[in-house]
C-alpha positions in Angstrom: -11.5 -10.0 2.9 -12.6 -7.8 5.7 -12.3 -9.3 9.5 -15.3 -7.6 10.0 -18.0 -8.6 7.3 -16.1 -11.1 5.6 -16.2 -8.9 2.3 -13.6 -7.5 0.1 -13.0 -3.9 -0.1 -10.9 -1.8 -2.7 -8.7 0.7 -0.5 -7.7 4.2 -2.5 -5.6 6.8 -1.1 -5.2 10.5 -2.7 -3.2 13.0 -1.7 -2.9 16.5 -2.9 -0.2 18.9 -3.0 -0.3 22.9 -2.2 3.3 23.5 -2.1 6.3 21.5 -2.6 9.1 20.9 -0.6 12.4 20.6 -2.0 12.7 16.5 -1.2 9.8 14.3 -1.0 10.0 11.3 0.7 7.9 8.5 -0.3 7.8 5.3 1.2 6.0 2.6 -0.6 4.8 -0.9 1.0 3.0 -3.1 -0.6 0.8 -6.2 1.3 -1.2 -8.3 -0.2 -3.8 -11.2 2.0 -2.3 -14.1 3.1 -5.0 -16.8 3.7 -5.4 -19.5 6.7 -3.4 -22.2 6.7 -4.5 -25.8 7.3 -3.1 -25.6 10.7 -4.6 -25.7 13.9 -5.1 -21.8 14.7 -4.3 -20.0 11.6 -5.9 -16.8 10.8 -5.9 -15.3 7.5 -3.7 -12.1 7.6 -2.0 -9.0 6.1 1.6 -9.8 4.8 4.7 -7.4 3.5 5.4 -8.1 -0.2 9.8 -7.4 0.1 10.6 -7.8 -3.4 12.7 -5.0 -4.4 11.4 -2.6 -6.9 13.7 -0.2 -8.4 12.1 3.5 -9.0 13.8 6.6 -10.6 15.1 9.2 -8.7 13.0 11.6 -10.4 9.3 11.4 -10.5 6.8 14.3 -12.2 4.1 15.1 -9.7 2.4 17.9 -11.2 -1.0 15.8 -11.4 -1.4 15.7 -8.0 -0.9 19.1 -7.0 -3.7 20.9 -6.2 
C-alpha cells in the first residue's frame, strides 16, 4: 500500500532499445511489502527479496527494441 493514500498500486517499467551495445548489464532486485509489526513503532516497509535466482547468460531481446 501506498504511504500516501493507503492504496495499492501496480508499478510497470518499459524500456526500449534503438541500438545495442555489445554487453548489457541488467541488474534485477526484487522487493516485495513488509507489513507493521506488533511492536511499538513499526512502520510497514519496502524489503530486498535475496534469494538467488539463476538466469542464462544469454537472453533474446529483440521484443523490446524499438
Amino acid at each position: 500500500k501506498s504511504h500516501v493514500d493507503d492504496l495499492n498500486h501496480k508499478y510497470e517499467k518499459t524500456t526500449r532499445f534503438n541500438t545495442l551495445p555489445p554487453y548489457l548489464i541488467v541488474q534485477m532486485v526484487r522487493f516485495f511489502w513488509k507489513e507493521a509489526s506488533d511492536l511499538p513503532h513499526s512502520k510497514p516497509t519496502a524489503a530486498k527479496i535475496c534469494k538467488s535466482i539463476d538466469f542464462s547468460h544469454k537472453i533474446d531481446i529483440f521484443d523490446f527494441c524499438s
